[in-house]
DRENPA-3360 file (N, C-alpha, C; in nm, 2 decimals, always signed):
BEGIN
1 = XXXXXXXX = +3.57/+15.16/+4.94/+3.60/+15.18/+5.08/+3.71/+15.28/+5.10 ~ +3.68/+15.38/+5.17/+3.82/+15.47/+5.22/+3.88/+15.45/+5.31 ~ +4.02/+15.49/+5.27/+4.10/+15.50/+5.35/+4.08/+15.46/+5.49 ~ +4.03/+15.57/+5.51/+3.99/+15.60/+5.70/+3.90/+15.49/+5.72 ~ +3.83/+15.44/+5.67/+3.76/+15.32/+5.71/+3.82/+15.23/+5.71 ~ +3.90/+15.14/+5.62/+4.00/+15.08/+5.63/+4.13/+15.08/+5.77 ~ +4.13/+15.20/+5.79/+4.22/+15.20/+5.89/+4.19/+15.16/+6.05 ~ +4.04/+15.24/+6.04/+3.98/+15.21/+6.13/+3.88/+15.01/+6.16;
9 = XXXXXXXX = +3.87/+14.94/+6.04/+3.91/+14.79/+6.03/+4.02/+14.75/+6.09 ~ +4.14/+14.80/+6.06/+4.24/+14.72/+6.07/+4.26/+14.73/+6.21 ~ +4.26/+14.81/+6.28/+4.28/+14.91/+6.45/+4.16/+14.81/+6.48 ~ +4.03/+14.80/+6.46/+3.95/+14.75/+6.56/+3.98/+14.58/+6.52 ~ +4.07/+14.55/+6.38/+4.11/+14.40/+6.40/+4.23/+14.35/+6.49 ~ +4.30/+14.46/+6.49/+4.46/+14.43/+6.63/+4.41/+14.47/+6.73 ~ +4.29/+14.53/+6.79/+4.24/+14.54/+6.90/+4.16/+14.41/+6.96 ~ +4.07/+14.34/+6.87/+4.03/+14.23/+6.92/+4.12/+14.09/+6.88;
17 = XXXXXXXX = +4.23/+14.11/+6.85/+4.31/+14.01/+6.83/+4.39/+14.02/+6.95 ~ +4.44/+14.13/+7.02/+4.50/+14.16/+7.13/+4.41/+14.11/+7.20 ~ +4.29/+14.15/+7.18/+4.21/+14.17/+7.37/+4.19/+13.95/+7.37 ~ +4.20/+13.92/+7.27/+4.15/+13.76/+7.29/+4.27/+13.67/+7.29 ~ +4.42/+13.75/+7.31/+4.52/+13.70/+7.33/+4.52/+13.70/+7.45 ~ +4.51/+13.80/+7.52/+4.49/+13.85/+7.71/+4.38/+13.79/+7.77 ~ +4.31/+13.79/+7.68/+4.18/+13.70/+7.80/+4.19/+13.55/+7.79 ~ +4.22/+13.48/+7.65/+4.24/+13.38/+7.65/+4.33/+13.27/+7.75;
25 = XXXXXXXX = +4.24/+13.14/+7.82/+4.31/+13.04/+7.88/+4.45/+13.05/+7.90 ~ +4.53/+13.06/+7.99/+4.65/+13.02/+7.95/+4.70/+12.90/+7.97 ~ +4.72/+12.80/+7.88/+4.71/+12.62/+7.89/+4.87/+12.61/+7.90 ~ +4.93/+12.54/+7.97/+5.05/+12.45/+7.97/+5.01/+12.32/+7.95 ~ +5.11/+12.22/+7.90/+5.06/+12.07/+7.89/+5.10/+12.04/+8.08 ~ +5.01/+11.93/+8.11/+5.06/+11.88/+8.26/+5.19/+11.80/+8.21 ~ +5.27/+11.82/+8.34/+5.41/+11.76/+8.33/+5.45/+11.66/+8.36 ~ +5.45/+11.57/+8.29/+5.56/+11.42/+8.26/+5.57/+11.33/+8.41;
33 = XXXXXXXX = +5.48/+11.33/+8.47/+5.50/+11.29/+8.62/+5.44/+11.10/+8.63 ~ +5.46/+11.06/+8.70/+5.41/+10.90/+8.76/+5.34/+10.96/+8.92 ~ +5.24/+10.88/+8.96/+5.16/+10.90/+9.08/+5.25/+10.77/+9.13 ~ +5.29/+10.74/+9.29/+5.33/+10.63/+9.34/+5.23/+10.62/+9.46 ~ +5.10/+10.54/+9.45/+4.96/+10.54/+9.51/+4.99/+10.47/+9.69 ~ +4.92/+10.55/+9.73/+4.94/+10.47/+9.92/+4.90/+10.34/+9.88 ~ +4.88/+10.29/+9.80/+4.81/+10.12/+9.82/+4.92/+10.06/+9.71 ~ +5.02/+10.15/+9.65/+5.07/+10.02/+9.61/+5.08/+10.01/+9.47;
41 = XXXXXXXX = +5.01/+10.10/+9.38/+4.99/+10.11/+9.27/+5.06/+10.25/+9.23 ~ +5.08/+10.23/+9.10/+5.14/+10.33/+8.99/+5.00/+10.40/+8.91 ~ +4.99/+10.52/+8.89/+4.94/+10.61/+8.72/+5.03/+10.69/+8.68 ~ +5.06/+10.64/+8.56/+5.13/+10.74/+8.49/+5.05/+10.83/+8.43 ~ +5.09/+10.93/+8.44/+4.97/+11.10/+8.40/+4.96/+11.04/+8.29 ~ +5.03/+11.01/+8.16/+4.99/+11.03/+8.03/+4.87/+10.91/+8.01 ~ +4.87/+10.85/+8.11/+4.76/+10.74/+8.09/+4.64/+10.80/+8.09 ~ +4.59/+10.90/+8.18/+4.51/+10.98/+8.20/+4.43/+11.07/+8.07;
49 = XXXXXXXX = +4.53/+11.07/+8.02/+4.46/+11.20/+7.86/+4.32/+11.08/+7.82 ~ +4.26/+11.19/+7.77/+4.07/+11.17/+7.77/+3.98/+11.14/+7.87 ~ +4.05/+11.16/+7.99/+3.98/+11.18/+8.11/+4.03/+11.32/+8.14 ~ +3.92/+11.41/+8.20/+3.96/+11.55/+8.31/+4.00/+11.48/+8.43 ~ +4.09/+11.56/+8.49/+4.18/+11.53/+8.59/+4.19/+11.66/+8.67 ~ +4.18/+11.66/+8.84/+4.21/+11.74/+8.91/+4.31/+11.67/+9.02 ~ +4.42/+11.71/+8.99/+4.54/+11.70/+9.12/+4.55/+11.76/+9.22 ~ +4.52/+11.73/+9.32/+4.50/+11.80/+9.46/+4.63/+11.82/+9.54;
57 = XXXXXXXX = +4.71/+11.90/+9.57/+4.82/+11.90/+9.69/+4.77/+11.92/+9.82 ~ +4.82/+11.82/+9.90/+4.78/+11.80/+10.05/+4.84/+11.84/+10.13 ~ +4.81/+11.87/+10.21/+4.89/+11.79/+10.34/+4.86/+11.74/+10.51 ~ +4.92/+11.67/+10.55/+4.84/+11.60/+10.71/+4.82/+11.75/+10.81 ~ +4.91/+11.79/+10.81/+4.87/+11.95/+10.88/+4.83/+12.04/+10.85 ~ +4.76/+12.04/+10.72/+4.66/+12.14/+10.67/+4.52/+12.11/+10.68 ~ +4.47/+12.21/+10.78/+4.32/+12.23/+10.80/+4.26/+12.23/+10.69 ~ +4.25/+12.31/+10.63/+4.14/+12.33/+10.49/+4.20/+12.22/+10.44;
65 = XXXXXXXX = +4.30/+12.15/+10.41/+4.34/+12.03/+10.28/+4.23/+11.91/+10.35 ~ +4.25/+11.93/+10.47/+4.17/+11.80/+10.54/+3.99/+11.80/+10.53 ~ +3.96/+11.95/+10.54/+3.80/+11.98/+10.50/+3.77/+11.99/+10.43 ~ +3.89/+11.98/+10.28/+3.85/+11.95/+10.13/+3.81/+11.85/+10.10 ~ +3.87/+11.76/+10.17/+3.85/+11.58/+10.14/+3.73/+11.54/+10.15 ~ +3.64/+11.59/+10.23/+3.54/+11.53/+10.21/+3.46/+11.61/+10.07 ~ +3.47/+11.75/+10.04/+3.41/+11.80/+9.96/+3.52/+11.72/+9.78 ~ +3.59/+11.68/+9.81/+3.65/+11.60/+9.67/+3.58/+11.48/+9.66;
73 = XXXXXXXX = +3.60/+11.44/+9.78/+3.53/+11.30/+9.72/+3.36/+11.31/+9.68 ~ +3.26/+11.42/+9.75/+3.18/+11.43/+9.72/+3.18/+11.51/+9.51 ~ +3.24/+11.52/+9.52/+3.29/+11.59/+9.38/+3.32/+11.47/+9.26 ~ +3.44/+11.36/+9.34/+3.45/+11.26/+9.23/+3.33/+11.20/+9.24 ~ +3.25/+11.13/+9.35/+3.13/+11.08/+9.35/+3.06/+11.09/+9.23 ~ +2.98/+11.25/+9.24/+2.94/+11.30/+9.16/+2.94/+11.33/+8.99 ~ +3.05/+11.36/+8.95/+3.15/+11.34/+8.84/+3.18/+11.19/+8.82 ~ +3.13/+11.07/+8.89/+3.21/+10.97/+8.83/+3.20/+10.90/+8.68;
81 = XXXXXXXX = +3.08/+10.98/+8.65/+3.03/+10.92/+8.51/+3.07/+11.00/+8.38 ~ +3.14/+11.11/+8.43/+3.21/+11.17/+8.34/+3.31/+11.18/+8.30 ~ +3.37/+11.05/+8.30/+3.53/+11.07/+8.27/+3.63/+11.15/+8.34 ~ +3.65/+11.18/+8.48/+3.66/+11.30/+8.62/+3.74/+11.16/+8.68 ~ +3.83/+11.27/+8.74/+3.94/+11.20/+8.82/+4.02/+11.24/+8.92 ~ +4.02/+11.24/+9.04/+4.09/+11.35/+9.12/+4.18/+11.27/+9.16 ~ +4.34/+11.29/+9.16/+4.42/+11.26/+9.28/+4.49/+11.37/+9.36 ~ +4.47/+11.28/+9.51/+4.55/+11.37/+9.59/+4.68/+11.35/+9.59;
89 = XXXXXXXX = +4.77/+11.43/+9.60/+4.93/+11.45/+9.65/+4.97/+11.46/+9.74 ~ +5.03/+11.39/+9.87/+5.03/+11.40/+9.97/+5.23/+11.53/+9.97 ~ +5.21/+11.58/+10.01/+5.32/+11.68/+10.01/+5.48/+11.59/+10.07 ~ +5.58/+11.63/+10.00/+5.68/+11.57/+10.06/+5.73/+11.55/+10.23 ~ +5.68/+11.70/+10.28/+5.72/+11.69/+10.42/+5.62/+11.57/+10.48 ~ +5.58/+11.56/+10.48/+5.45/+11.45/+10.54/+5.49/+11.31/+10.51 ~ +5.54/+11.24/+10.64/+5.55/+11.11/+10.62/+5.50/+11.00/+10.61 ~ +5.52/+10.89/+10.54/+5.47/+10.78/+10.46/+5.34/+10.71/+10.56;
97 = XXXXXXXX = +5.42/+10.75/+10.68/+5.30/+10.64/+10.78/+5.19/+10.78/+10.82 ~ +5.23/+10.89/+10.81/+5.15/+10.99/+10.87/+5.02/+11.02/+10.77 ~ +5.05/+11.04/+10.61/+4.99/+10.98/+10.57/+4.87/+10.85/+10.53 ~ +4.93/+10.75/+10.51/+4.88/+10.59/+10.54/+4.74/+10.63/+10.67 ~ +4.76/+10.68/+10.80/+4.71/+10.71/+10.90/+4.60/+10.80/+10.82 ~ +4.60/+10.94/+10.79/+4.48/+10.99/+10.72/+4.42/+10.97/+10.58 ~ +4.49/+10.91/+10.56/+4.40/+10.83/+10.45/+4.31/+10.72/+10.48 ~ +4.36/+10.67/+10.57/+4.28/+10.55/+10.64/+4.16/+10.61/+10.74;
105 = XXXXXXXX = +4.19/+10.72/+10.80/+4.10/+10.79/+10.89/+4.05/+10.87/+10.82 ~ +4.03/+10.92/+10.66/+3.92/+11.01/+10.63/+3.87/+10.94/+10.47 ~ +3.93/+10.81/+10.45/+3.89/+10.73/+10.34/+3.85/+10.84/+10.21 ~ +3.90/+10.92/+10.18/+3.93/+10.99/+10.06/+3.76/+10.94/+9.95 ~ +3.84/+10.83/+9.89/+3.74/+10.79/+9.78/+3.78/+10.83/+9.64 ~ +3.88/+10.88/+9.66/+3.95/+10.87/+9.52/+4.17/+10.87/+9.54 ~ +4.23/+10.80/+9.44/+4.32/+10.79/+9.46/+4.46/+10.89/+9.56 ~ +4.51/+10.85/+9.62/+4.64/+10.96/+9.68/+4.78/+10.87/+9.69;
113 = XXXXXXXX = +4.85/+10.96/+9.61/+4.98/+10.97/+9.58/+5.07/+10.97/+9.72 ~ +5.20/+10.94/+9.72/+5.30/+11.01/+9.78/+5.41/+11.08/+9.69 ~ +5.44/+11.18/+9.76/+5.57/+11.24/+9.68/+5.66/+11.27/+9.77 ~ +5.73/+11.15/+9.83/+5.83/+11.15/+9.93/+6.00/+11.23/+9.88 ~ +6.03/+11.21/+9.73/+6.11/+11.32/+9.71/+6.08/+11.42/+9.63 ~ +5.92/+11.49/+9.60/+5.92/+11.60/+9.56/+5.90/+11.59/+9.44 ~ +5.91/+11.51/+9.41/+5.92/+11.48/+9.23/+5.82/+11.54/+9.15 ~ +5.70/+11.52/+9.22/+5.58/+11.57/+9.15/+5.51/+11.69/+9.17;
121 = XXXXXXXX = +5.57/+11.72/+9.29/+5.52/+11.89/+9.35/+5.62/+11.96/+9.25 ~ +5.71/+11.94/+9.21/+5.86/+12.03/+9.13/+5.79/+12.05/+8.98 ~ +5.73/+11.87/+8.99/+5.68/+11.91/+8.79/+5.60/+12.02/+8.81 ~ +5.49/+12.02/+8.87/+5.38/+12.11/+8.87/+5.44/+12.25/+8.94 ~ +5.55/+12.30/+8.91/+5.57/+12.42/+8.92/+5.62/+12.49/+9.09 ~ +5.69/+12.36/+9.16/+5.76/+12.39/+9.29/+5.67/+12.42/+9.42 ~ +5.58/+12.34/+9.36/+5.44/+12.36/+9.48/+5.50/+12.36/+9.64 ~ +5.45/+12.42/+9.72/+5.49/+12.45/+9.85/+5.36/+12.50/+9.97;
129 = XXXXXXXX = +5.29/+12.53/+9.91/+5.15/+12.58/+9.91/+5.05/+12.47/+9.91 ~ +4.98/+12.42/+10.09/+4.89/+12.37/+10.06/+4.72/+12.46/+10.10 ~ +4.61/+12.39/+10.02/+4.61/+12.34/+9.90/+4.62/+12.35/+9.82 ~ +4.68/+12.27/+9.75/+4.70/+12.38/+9.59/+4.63/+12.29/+9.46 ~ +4.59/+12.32/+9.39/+4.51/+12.22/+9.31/+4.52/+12.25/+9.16 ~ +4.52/+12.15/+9.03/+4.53/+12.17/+8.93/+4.46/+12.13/+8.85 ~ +4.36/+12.20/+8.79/+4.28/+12.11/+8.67/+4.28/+12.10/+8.52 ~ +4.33/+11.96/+8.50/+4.36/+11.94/+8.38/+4.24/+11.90/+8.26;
137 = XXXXXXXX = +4.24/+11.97/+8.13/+4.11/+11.90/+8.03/+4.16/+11.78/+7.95 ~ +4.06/+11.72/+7.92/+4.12/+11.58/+7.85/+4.17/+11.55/+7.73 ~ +4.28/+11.67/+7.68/+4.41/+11.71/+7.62/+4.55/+11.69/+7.69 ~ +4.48/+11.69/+7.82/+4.62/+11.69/+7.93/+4.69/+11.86/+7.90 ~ +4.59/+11.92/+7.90/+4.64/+12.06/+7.93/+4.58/+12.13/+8.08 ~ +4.68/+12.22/+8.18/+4.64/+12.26/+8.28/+4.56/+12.38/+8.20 ~ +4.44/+12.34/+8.26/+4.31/+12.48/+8.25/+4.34/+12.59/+8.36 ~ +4.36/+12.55/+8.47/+4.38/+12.59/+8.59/+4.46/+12.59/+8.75;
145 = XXXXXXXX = +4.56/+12.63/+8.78/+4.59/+12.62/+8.92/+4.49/+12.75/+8.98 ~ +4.52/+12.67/+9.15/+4.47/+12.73/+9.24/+4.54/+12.68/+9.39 ~ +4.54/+12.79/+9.44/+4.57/+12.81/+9.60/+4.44/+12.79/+9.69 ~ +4.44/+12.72/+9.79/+4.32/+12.73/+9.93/+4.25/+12.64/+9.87 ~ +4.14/+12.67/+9.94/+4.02/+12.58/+9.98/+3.94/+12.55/+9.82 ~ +3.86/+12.44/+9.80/+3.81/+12.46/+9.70/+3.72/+12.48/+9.61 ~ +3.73/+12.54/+9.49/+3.61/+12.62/+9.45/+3.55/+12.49/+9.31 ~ +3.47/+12.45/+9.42/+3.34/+12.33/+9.34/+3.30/+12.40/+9.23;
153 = XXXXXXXX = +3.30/+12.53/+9.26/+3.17/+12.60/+9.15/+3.24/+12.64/+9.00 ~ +3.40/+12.68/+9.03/+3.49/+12.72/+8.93/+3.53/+12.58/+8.88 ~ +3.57/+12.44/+8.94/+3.57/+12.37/+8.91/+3.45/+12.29/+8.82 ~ +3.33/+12.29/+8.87/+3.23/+12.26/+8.79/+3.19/+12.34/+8.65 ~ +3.26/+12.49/+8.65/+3.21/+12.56/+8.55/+3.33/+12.50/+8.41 ~ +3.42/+12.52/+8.46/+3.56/+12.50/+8.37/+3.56/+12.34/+8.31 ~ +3.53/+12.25/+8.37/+3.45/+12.10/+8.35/+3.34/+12.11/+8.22 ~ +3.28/+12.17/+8.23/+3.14/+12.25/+8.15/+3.19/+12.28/+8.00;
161 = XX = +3.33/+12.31/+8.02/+3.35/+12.42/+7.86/+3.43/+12.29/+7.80 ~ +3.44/+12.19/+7.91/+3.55/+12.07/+7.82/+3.51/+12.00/+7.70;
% end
């Protein structure tokens, strides 16, 4: 083998080691959090690993958070046989009973949280932004955030490679 061939190996091996460092997932582990459930109940995230998980941030005065709900729960439905798990987060500004009130008026169908001091919006990276959504693979690594409304189809595909 010459030289120049060799060189030109090595160049097209740090080129596709580069380009699969850049395109590759960028995974964080999900963060150390407890759910405190409108009905009364506790999950601790870590309990969750070997199930996929999608954490949903809400809120009572967000339009699209409120026209997601039905498209989530049609999603956990769906997914329930797959080890799939959505909870909502109800946002700190939003209060306990205002909450309580839509949850009761749009029956979700899958678990929601309060985070009356922020605790959980902060793990997940100072969330302020509704909707904001996170999906985790059953490593308990974030595959993905996302801002707005929700994308079933990005969701369904990334679910796919788990």
């Amino acid at each position: 083998m010459t030289a120049g061939r060799v060189a030109s190996l090595l160049v097209a091996a740090c080129v596709l080691t580069a380009s699969a460092l850049l395109l590759w997932p960028d995974r964080h582990p999900m963060p150390s959090v407890s759910f405190n459930l409108v009905d009364g109940g506790t999950v601790d995230g870590s309990s969750l690993r070997g199930r996929s998980l999608l954490v949903n941030f809400w809120s009572v005065s967000c339009a699209i958070c409120l026209r997601d709900m039905q498209r989530l729960r049609a999603l956990q439905q769906s997914l329930s046989g797959q080890r799939f798990t959505i909870i909502g987060v109800a946002m700190p500004h939003d209060s306990p009973a205002a909450v309580l009130a839509m949850v009761e008026r749009l029956a979700p169908g899958f678990p929601i949280a309060f985070d009356v001091h922020g605790e959980v919006s902060r793990a997940f990276g100072d969330v302020r932004v509704t909707p904001t959504s996170f999906l985790i693979d059953p490593s308990g690594n974030i595959r993905f955030a996302e801002r707005g409304p929700l994308d079933e189809a990005r969701v369904r595909a990334t679910l796919a490679t788990f």
